[in-house]
C-alpha positions in Angstrom: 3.1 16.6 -8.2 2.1 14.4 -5.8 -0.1 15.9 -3.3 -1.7 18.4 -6.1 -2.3 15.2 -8.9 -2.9 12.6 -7.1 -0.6 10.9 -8.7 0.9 7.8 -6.9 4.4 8.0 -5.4 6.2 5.6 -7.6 5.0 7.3 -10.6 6.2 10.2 -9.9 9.6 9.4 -8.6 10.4 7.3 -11.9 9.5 10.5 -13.7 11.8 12.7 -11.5 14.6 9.6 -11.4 15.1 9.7 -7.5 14.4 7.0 -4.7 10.7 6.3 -4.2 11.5 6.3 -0.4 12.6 9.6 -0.2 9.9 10.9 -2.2 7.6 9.3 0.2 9.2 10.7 3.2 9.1 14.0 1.4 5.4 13.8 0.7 4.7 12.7 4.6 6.5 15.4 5.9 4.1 17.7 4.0 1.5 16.2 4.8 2.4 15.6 8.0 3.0 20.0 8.5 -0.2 20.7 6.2 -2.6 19.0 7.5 -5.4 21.3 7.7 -4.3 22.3 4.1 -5.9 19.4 2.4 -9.9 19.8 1.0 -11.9 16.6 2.7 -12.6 13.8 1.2 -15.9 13.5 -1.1 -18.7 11.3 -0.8 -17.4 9.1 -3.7 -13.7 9.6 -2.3 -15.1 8.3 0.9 -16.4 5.5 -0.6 -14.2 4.4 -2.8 -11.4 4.3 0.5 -13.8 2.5 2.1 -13.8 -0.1 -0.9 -10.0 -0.2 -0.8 -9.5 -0.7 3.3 -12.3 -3.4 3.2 -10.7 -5.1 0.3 -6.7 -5.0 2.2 -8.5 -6.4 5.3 -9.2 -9.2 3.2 -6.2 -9.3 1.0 -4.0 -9.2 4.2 -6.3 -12.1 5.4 -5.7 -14.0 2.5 -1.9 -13.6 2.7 -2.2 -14.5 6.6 -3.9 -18.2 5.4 -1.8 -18.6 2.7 1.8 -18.2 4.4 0.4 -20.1 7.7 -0.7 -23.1 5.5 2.7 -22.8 3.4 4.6 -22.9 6.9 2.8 -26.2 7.8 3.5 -27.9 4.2 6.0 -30.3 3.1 8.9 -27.7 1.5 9.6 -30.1 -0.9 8.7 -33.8 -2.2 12.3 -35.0 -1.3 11.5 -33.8 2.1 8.4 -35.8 2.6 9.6 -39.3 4.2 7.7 -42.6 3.5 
């Protein structure tokens, strides 16, 4: 359902009631021993990955900032000392 659909991994296991983890693995391993098995991306596909790594290379540089300037605040007012 997964590798035919497209469907994401989560879905899919909620339908089936199992462990999204193992469904993953599952999916991997297939992958993994089908490789060649898989049509190529298309143009559009390409792109739209593209898209998605460019904007989780800024997402994860977002989330970098914000827990290094979280690690340098005050935790708390009753922490701060006057």
């Amino acid at each position: 359902m997964v590798i035919e659909s497209s469907r994401p991994i989560a879905q899919v296991a909620r339908e089936l009631g199992m462990n999204e983890g193992t469904l993953a693995n599952w999916v991997n391993r297939y992958r993994k021993d089908h490789v060649g098995d898989e049509p190529p991306l298309t143009v559009s596909e390409r792109a739209r990955l593209r898209e998605l790594e460019r904007e989780n290379r800024e997402l994860r540089m977002k989330a970098e900032f914000l827990g290094k300037a979280t690690a340098s605040s005050p935790r708390s007012i009753g922490e701060l000392q006057v």
